[in-house]
C-alpha positions in Angstrom: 25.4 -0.9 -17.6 26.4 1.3 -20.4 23.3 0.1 -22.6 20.8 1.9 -19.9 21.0 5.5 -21.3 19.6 6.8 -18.3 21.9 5.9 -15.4 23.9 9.1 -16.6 21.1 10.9 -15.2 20.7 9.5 -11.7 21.4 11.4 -8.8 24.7 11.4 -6.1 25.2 9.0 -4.4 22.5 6.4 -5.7 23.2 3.4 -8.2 21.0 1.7 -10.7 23.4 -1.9 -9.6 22.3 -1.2 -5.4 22.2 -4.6 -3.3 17.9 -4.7 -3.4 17.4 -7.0 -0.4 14.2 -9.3 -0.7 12.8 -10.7 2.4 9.3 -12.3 3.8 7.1 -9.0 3.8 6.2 -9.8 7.5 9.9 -10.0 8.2 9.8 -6.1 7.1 7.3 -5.8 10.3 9.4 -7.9 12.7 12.8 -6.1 11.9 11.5 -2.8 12.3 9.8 -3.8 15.8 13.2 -5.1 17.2 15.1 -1.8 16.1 12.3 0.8 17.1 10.1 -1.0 19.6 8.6 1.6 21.5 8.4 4.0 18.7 4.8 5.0 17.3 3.8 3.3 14.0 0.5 3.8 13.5 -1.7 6.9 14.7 -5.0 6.9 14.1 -7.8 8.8 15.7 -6.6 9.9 18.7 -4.5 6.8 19.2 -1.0 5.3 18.9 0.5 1.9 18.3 3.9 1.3 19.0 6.0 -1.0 17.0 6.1 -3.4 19.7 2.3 -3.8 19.7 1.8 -3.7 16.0 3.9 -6.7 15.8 2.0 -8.4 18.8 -0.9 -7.8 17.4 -0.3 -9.0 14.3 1.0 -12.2 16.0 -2.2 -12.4 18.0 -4.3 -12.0 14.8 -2.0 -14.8 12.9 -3.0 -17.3 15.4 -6.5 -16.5 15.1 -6.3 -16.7 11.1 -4.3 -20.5 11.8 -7.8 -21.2 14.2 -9.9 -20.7 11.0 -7.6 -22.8 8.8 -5.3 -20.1 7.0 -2.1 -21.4 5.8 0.1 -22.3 2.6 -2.3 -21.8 -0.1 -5.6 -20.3 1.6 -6.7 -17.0 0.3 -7.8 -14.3 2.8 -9.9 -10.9 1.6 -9.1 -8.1 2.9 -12.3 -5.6 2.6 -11.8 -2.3 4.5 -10.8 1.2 4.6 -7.5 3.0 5.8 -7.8 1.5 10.0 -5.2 0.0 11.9 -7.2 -3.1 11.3 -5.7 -3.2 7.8 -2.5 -3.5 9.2 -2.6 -5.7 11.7 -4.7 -8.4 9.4 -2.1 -7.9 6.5 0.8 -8.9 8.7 -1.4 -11.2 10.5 -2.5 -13.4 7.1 0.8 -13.7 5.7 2.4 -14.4 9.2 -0.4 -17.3 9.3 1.4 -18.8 5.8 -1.8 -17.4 3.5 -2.2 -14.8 0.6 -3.8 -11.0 1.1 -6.3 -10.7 -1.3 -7.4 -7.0 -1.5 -10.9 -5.7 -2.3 -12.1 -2.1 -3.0 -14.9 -0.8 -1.0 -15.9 1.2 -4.0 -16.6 -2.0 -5.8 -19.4 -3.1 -7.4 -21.5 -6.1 -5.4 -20.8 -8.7 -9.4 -17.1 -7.2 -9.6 -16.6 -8.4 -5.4 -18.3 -11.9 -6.4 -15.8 -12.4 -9.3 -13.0 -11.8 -7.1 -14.1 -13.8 -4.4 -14.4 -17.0 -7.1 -11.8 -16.1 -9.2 -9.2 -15.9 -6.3 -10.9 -18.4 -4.0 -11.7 -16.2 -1.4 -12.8 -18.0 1.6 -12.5 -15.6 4.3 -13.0 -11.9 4.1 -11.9 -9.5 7.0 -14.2 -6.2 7.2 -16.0 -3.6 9.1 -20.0 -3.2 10.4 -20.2 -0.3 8.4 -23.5 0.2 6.7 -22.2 0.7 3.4 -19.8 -2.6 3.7 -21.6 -5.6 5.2 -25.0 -6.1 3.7 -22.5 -6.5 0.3 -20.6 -9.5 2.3 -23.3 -11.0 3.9 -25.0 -11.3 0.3 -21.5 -12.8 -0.7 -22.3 -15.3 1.8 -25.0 -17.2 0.9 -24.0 -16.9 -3.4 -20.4 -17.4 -3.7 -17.6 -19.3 -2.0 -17.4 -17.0 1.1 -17.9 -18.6 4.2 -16.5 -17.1 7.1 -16.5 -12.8 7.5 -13.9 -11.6 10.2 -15.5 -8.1 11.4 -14.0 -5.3 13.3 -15.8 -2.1 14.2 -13.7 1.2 14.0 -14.3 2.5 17.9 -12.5 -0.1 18.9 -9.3 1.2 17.0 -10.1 4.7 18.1 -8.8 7.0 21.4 -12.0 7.1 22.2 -14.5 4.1 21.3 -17.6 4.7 23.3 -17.5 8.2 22.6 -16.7 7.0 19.2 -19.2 4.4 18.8 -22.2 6.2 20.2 -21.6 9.3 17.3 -21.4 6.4 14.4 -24.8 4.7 15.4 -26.8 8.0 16.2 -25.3 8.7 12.0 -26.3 5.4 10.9 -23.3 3.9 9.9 -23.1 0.9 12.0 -24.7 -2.0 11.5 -25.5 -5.1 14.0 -23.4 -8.3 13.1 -25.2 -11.7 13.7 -23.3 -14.0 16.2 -23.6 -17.3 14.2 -20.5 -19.0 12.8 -20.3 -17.5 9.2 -19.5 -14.4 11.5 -16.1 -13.4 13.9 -15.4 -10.1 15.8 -12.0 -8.9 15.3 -11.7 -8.7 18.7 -12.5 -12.7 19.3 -9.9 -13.2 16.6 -7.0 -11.5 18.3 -8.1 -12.6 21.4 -5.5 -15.1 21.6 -1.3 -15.4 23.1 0.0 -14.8 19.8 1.6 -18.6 19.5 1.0 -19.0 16.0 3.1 -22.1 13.4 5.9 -20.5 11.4 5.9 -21.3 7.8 8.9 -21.4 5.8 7.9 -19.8 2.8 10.8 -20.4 0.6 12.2 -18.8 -2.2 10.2 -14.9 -1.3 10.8 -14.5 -5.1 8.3 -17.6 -5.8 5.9 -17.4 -2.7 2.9 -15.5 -3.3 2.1 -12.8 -0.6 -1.2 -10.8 -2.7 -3.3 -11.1 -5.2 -3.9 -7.7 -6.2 -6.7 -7.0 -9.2 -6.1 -4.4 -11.6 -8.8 -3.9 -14.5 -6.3 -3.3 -17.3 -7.6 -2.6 -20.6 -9.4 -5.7 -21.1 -12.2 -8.1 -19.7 -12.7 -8.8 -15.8 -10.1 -8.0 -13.0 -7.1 -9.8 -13.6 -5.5 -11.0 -10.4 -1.8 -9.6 -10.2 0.2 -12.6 -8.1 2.6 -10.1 -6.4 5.3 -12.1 -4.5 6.9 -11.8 -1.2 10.3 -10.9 -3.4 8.4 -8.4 -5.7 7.0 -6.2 -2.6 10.2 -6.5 -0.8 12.4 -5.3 -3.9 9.8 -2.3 -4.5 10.8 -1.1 -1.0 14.2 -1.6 -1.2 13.7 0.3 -4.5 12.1 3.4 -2.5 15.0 3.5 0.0 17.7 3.2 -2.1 16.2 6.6 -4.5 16.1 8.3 -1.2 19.2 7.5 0.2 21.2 9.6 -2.5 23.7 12.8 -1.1 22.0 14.3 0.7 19.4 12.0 1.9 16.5 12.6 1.7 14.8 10.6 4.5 16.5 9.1 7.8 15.4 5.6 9.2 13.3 5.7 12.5 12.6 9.5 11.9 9.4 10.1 9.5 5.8 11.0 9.8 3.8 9.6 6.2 0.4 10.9 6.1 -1.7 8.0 4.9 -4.9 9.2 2.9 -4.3 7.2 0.0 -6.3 3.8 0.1 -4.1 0.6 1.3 -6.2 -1.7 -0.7 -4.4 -0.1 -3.8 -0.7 -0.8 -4.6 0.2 2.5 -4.4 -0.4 3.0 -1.0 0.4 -1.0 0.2 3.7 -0.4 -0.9 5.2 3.1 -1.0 3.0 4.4 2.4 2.6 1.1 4.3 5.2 -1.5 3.8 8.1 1.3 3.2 6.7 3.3 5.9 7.2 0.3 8.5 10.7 -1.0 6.8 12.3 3.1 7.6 10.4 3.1 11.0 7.9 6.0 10.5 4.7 6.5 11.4 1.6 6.1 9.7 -0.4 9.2 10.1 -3.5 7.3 9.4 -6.8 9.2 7.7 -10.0 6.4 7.0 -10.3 8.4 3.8 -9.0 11.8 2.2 -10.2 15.3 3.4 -8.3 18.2 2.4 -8.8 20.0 5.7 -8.0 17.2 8.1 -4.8 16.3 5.7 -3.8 20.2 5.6 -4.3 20.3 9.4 -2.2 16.9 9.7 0.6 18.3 7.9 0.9 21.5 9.5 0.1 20.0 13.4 2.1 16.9 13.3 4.6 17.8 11.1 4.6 15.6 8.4 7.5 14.5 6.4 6.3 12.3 3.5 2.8 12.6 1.4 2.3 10.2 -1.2 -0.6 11.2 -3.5 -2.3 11.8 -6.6 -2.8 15.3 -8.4 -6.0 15.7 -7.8 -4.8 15.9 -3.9 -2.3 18.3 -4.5 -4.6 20.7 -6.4 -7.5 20.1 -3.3 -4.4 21.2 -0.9 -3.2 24.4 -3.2 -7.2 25.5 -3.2 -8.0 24.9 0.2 -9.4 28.3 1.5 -6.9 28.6 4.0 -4.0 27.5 3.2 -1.8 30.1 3.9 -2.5 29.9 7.5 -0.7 26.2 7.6 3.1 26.0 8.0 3.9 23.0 5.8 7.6 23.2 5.9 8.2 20.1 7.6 7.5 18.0 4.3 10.9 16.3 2.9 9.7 13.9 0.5 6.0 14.3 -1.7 5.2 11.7 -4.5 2.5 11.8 -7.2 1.4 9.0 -9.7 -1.8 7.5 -11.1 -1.7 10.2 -13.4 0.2 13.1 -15.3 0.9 15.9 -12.3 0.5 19.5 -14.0 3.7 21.6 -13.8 1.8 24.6 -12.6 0.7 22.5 -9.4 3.7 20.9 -9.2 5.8 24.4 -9.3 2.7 26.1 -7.0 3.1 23.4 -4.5 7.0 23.7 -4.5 6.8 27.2 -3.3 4.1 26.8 -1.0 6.2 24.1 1.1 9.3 24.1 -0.2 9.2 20.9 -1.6 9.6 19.4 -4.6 6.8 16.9 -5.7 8.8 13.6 -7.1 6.5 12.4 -10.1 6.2 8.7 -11.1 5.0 5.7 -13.2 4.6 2.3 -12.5 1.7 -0.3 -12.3 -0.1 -2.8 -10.0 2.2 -5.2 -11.7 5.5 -3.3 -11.2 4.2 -3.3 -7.3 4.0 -0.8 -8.2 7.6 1.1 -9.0 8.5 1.9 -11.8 10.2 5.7 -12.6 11.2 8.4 -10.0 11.9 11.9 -10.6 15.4 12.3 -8.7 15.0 15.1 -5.9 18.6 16.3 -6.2 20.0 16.4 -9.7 18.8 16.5 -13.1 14.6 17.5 -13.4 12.5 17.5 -16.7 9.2 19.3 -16.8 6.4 16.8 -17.6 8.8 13.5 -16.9 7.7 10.9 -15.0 11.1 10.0 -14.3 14.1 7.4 -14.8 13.8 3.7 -13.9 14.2 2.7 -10.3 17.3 0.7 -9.4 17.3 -2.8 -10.8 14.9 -2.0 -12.9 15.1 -2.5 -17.0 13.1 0.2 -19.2 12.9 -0.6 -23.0 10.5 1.1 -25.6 10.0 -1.5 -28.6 8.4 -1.0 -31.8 4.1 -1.5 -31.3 3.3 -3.8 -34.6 6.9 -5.6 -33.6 8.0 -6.4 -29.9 11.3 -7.8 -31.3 12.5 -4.5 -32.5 13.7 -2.0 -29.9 13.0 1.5 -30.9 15.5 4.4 -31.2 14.9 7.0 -28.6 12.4 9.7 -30.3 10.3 6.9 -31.9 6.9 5.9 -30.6 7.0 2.6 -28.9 5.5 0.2 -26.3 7.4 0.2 -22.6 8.6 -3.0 -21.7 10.4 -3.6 -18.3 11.3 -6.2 -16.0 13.2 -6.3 -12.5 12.8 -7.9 -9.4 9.6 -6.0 -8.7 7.7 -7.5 -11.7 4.6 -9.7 -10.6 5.1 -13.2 -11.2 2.2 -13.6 -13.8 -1.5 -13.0 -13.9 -4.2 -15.6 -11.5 -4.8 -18.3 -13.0 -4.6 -16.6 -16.2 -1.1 -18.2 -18.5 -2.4 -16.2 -21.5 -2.9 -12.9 -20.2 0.1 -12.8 -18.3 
C-alpha cells in the first residue's frame, strides 16, 4: 500500500485495505428487513413504510414483473420521480431476475426513444402525471415499448382521496386507458408475493442497471453497473463513516431524500446505503428549500446528500435562522465544485461539516471523500474511497504516470467501476 500516497491522510480508525462486501443489491433490502423489521424506511407524504412492508411489497411487485415476463436478461424502465413507487419497483425488477433501466423525467421525448432502443426497453414503470404519460404513450406506438406499468401518487400518500382530488382540480393527472399496453401499479402488486428466485451469479458480472450518462461525446452511453459495483459503493460509504468516532450508527438515521433516484448519486449514496444502515428515507417528490429546511429542523434529520446549489438555497432561505438544524451528522456535496464560503457558512449554521466529493455514473458513483475527522483541504474533493485506485497519467501519453504537481488525466479502477459501456466495446 505504500505506492498510494494518500492513505497517510485517511482518517482513525478507517483503512484503504477494509473487507468491501458485495452482495445481490436486493439482498441489501432483505438483510435490512430481517434486522429492523418494524422500523420506518420510507416516509413520504404523511405516510410510513416499515421495513417489513417495503420488502413485501417489493416481493409482491416481483411477482407481478415475473407475470409480464421479467427475468435474466429483460430490461425494465424505470420513469418516475422521488415516490415510494421507485423503491418498491427497483427491488421488485431485480428481485424478478431483470435489469433497472433508469430514465430522467426531464428528458427530451428523442433522448427517452434512444434509450428505450438502445437498452431494449420493453417495459417502463411510471406515473399519470400530465407532464409524464402522453411522452410514454407516444413511445408506445414508435419504439419497442410495449407494456407501461402506471402508479398514481395518492395512492402512496397518508391521504389519497384528499390527495387525489387536489392533483386533478391542478391538472396534473391524467386518465390511463385500460387496454393491455397499460397496468396499474396497484394490479401489479396485487398479488402473494410468491415470485422464482434467480441465482444471479457472480454479483461482480450480473448486471443490475443500466444507467445513461451523456459524457462528453455522442448519444447517452449506457453505464452497465453491476450487482458487485453498487454493492462495493455502499460498502465504500459505510466503511468512510465508520472511522473513530463514527460518524453514523446502523438502524439510527433519518436521510432527507430530495436528490433524484433516477441519478446515481442519489440511487446509491441516499437509497441503497440508506436501506443497507437501516435509516429512513425522508422522501421529497422533488427539491423545495422550505419543505427540505422544515424537514430538517421537524424530523430531525441526520444525513443530507446534495449539490451546492442546495446548500446555497438552504443558507438564503429567508428564515433560516428560525430552524434548529443541529441534528445533521453527516452532509455530502458533489456534481460540482462546493464554494468554501458555503461550505464554512453552512458549517456554522448547523454545526456540520459538508464532506465534498467526486466520482461518476461510472464509479457508481464513489470516488473521493473528504474525511470528517482528520486532515481537511480547502477546495479538495477528497482522497480515494477504500479499495479504490487513483492515478493521474500524462494526457498525450496514458502509459506515463505523472509526478504529483503535473497536469494529468485521472485514471481509477476498484470494485465500484462499471463493467463497460451498453453495447458499446469501443467506448468503454
Amino acid at each position: 500500500m505504500s505506492e498510494f500516497p494518500w492513505i497517510k491522510s485517511y482518517p482513525a480508525g478507517v483503512r484503504w485495505d477494509a473487507p468491501l462486501p458485495t452482495m445481490p443489491v436486493p439482498q441489501i433490502l432483505d438483510s435490512a428487513a430481517a434486522q429492523w423489521p418494524e422500523r420506518s424506511v420510507i416516509d413520504f407524504m404523511g405516510r410510513q413504510f416499515s421495513y417489513r412492508e417495503l420488502d413485501q411489497l417489493t416481493d409482491r411487485a416481483a411477482a407481478g414483473f415475473q407475470r409480464l415476463g421479467v427475468g435474466p436478461g429483460v430490461h425494465v424502465g424505470l420513469y418516475l420521480p422521488n415516490t415510494p413507487h421507485y423503491i418498491v419497483c427497483f427491488f421488485g425488477v431485480l428481485k424478478a431476475g431483470g435489469t433497472v433501466v433508469n430514465y430522467s423525467p426531464l428528458d427530451a421525448e428523442k433522448v427517452l426513444a434512444h434509450k428505450v432502443e438502445d437498452s431494449q426497453t420493453d417495459i417502463m414503470v411510471t406515473l399519470d402525471l400530465k407532464a409524464m404519460i402522453p411522452q410514454m404513450d407516444r413511445l408506445l406506438g414508435t419504439t419497442r415499448l410495449r407494456k407501461l406499468v402506471i402508479g398514481t401518487l395518492p395512492e402512496m400518500t397518508g391521504a389519497p382521496a384528499l390527495t387525489r382530488e387536489h392533483m386533478l382540480q391542478a391538472g396534473q393527472l391524467v386518465e390511463v386507458p385500460a387496454d393491455e399496453h397499460h397496468l396499474s401499479y396497484a394490479e401489479l402488486i396485487a398479488n402473494d408475493g410468491s415470485y422464482r428466485h434467480h441465482d444471479i451469479g457472480d454479483p461482480d458480472e450480473a448486471v443490475a442497471v443500466l444507467q445513461y450518462t451523456g459524457g462528453t461525446t455522442g448519444q447517452p452511453k449506457g453505464a452497465m453497473l453491476t450487482h458487485g459495483n453498487l454493492s462495493s459503493a455502499c460498502s465504500q460509504l459505510w466503511t468512510v463513516v465508520s472511522g473513530e468516532p463514527r460518524v453514523l450508527e446502523a438502524g439510527q438515521e433519518r436521510v432527507l431524500v430530495v436528490l433524484p433516484l433516477f441519478h446515481i448519486y442519489a440511487l446509491s449514496a441516499c437509497m441503497l446505503f440508506g436501506v443497507l444502515i437501516g435509516a429512513e428515507l425522508v422522501l421529497h417528490a422533488r427539491f423545495d428549500v422550505d419543505a427540505a429546511v422544515r424537514e430538517m429542523a421537524n424530523k430531525r434529520i441526520t444525513v443530507f446528500p446534495g449539490v451546492p446549489t442546495m446548500y446555497t438555497a438552504v443558507l438564503h432561505h429567508p428564515g433560516i435562522g428560525r430552524f434548529d438544524l443541529r441534528s445533521l451528522k453527516h452532509c455530502g456535496s458533489g456534481g460540482a465544485p462546493l464554494p468554501l464560503e458555503v461550505q464554512q457558512q453552512f458549517e456554522r449554521l448547523t454545526g456540520c461539516v459538508i464532506s465534498e466529493g467526486w466520482g461518476m455514473t461510472e464509479t457508481s458513483p464513489t470516488g473521493t471523500f473528504t474525511p470528517i475527522h482528520g486532515l481537511r483541504k480547502a477546495g479538495s474533493c477528497g482522497i480515494p474511497v477504500p479499495g479504490m485506485e487513483l492515478r493521474l497519467v500524462d494526457v498525450a501519453d496514458a502509459s506515463r504516470e505523472v509526478p504529483p504537481g503535473e497536469r494529468g488525466e485521472i485514471c481509477v479502477r476498484g470494485p465500484n467501476i462499471m463493467k463497460g459501456y451498453w453495447k458499446n466495446p469501443e467506448a468503454t
